[in-house]
N, C-alpha and C positions, 0 to 999 in steps of 0.2 A: 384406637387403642382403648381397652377399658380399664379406666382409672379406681381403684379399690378405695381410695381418699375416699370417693363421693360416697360411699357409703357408711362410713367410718362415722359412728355416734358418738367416740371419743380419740385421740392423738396417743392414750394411752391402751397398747396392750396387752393380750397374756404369754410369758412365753412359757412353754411345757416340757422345756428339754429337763427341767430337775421331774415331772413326772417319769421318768424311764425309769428311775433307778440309781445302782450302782454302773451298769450300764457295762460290764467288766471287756474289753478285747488287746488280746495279749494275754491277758493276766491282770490287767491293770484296770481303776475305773474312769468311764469317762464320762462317769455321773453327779450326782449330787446325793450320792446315798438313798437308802430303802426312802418309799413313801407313801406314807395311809393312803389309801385310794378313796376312802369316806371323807378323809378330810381334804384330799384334791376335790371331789366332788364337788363341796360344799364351795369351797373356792374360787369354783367354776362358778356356780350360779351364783354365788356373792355376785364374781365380776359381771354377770350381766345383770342381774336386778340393779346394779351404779353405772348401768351405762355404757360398758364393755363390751365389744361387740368384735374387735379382733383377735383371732387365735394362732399362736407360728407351734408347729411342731417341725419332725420329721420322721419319718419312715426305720430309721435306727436310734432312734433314744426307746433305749429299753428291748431293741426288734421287735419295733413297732407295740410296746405296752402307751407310750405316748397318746399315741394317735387312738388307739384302746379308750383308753377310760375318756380322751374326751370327746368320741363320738359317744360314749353312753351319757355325759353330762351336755351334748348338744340334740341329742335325739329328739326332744320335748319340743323343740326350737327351730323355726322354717328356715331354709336357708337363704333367704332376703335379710334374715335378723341378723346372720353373722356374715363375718368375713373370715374365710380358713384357710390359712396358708402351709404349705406340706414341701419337706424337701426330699429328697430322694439319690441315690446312688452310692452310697455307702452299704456295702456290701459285705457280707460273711458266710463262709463256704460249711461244708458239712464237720469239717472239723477245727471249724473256728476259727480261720485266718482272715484278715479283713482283708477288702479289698475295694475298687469304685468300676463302677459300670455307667456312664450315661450314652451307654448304644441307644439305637433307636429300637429294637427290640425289647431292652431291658425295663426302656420308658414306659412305655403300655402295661407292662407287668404289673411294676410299680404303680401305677396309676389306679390299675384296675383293685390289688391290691391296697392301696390307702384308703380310697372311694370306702371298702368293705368295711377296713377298722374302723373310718370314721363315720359311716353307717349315713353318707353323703350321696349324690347322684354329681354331683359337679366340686371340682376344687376353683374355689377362686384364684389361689395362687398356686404354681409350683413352679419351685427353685429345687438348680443343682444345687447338692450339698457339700462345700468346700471341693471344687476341682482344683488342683495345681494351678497354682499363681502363674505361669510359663505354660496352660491349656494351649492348646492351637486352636484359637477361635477362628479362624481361616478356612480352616478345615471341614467346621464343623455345623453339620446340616441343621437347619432350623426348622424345617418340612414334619419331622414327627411331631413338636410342637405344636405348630400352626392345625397339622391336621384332628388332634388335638380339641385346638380351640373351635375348631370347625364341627364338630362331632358334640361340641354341649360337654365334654369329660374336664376341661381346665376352663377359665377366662384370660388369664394372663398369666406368663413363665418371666421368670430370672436366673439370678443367681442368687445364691447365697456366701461368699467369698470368705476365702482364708484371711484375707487380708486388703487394705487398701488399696494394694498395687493392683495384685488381682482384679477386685472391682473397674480399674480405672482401665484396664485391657480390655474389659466386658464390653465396658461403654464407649471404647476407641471401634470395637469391632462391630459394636449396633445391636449386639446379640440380647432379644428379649427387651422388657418393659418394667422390672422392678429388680431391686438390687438390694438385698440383705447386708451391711456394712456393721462392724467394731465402730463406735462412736461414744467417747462417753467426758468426761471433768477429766481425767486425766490423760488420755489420748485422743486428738483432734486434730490425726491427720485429715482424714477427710475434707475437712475448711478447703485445706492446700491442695491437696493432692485429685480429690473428685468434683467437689463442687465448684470449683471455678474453669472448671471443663466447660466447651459448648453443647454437649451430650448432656447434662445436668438435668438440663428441662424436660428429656425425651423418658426420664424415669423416676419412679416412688421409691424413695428409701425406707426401710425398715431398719432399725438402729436396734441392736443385740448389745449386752452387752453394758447397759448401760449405766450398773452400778460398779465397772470395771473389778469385776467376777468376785462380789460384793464385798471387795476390801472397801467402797466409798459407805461403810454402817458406823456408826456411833459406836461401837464398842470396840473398834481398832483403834479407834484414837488416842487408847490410853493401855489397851491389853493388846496383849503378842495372839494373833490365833492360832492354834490348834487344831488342825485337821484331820477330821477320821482319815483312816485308812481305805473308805470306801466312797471318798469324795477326791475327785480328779487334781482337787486345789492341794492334797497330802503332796504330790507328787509335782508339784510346780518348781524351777531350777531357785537355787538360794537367792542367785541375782535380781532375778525376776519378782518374787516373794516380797524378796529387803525391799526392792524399790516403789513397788504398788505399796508398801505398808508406809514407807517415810514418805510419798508424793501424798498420800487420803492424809495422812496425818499434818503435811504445808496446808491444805483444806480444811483445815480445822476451822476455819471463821465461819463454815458453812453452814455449821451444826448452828451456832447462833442463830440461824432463821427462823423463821417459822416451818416447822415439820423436821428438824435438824438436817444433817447433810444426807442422808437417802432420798431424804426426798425435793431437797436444794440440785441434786445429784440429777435427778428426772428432770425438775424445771431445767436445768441447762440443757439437755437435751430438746425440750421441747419448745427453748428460744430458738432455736433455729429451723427457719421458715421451711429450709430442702427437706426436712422430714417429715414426712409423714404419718407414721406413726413408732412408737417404742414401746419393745416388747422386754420389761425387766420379769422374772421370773417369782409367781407367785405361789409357796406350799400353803397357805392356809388364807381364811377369809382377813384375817387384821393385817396381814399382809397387803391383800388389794385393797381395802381399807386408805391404809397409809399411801402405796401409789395411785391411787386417784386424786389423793388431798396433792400429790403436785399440780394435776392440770389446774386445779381449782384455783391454788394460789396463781397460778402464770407464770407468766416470763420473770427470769432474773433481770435486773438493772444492768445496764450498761458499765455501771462502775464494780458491780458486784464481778460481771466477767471478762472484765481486764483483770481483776483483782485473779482470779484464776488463774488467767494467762499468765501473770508474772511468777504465782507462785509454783507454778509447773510449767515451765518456758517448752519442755520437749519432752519427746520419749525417748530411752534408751539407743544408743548407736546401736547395738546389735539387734532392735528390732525392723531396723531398716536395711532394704536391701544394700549391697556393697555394691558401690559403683563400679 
């Protein structure tokens, strides 16, 4: 199996899903709003002149403007330097209905197509892109992959998962080598629910996510945010909103650290040994900037992340399945 770890110059990476856009299906966005492409650019090579060296996009942020701008800000760049990971099957039809495809037909597609946007000969990683938590992994051939990796077009496939559960099916059914997971200070299932699996070992997480879809910023701690109408976070349910805003705000002692709580927020992520790398999403160069100064500081203390754990003991009942 090839391990992407061993090439990884840093724990911290970039993620690209705010380059897409508004990102709009339905009608609605499933973006992070418009974004200068000069000043992604520049962002890009910030993160790699500090040592950045892994990228997660996918194939629909933006259809495919993502994966766009940052083959042209990796082009310059061998591909022993990076590590690029692309997810796929998220779908939209000619007159805009979305929809998910991971036939083995549509895989190649996809593939040949990302290859192009990111102006790549090989993908290091590719992950499904959020398949139903209740997928039939049983079902379902792993032959197009593999041939795949046989062919020089991918290294290593996953998932990339809706959710915990999801993930933890992946990894019951053996399917693939890396695993995209929600991980972050304020949700931590994963501890419970994946990592103490015997399958743990046989995979590389990537942790999304991990500013819990940045309510964990220094300026919620005392202001109500405000979301465009062109950022997916407008459209988030009131419950869900209230409670990411009063649990980042029980974390308030975080901000006291060094780097305040964004980037107290990464080092918790990056004390835990099962991950491999974290990909918080960076629009401009002080952006990656600020997330690198977490690897630098390191791990939180022991007491700092009990102190966590008590003041956010759980996540919501209704984000867990019903038994």
């Amino acid at each position: 199996m090839t391990r992407f770890n061993q090439r990884l110059s840093s724990r911290i990476g970039f993620g690209t899903w705010q380059l897409g856009g508004p990102n709009r299906v339905n009608g609605k966005p499933t973006g992070w709003g418009a974004v200068d492409e000069q000043e992604a650019l520049r962002a890009i090579e910030t993160a790699l002149a500090q040592g950045i060296n892994f990228f997660d996009t996918a194939d629909s942020y933006g259809q495919g403007q993502s994966e766009t701008i940052l083959g042209k800000a990796l082009r310059p760049h061998a591909a022993t330097d990076v590590v690029v990971c692309t997810k796929f099957g998220n779908t939209m039809d000619a007159q805009g209905i979305p929809g998910q495809d991971f036939g083995a037909d549509y895989v190649q597609t996809a593939v040949e197509n990302s290859l192009r946007r990111l102006q790549r000969d090989t993908l290091d990683v590719l992950l499904l892109h959020s398949p139903p938590d209740a997928f039939d992994w049983s079902s379902y051939d792993p032959a197009p992959f593999e041939n795949l990796v046989k062919a020089g077009k991918i290294k290593a496939y996953g998932v990339s998962s809706k959710s915990v559960y999801g993930a933890k099916r992946v990894m019951e059914a053996g399917f693939g080598s890396v695993l995209e997971i929600l991980y972050n200070a304020l949700d931590r299932r994963a501890e419970d629910v994946l990592w103490t699996l015997p399958q743990a070992d046989d995979y590389e997480f990537i942790v999304r996510v991990p500013l819990a879809s940045g309510f964990l910023k220094p300026d919620y701690l005392t202001e109500t945010p405000v979301f465009p109408d062109d950022q997916y976070r407008h459209y988030l349910p009131d419950r869900d909103r209230d409670w990411l805003l009063a649990s980042a705000r029980n974390l308030a002692f975080l901000n006291e650290l060094p780097g305040g709580i964004s980037t107290s927020a990464l080092r918790f992520c990056l004390s835990n040994p099962a991950v491999s790398v974290v990909i918080p999403g960076m629009r401009n160069a002080g952006q990656v900037a600020a997330n690198k100064t977490a690897e630098a500081l390191g791990a939180l203390s022991p007491e700092v992340l009990e102190r966590i754990q008590t003041a956010v003991p759980d996540v919501p009942e209704h984000w867990k399945p019903k038994a």
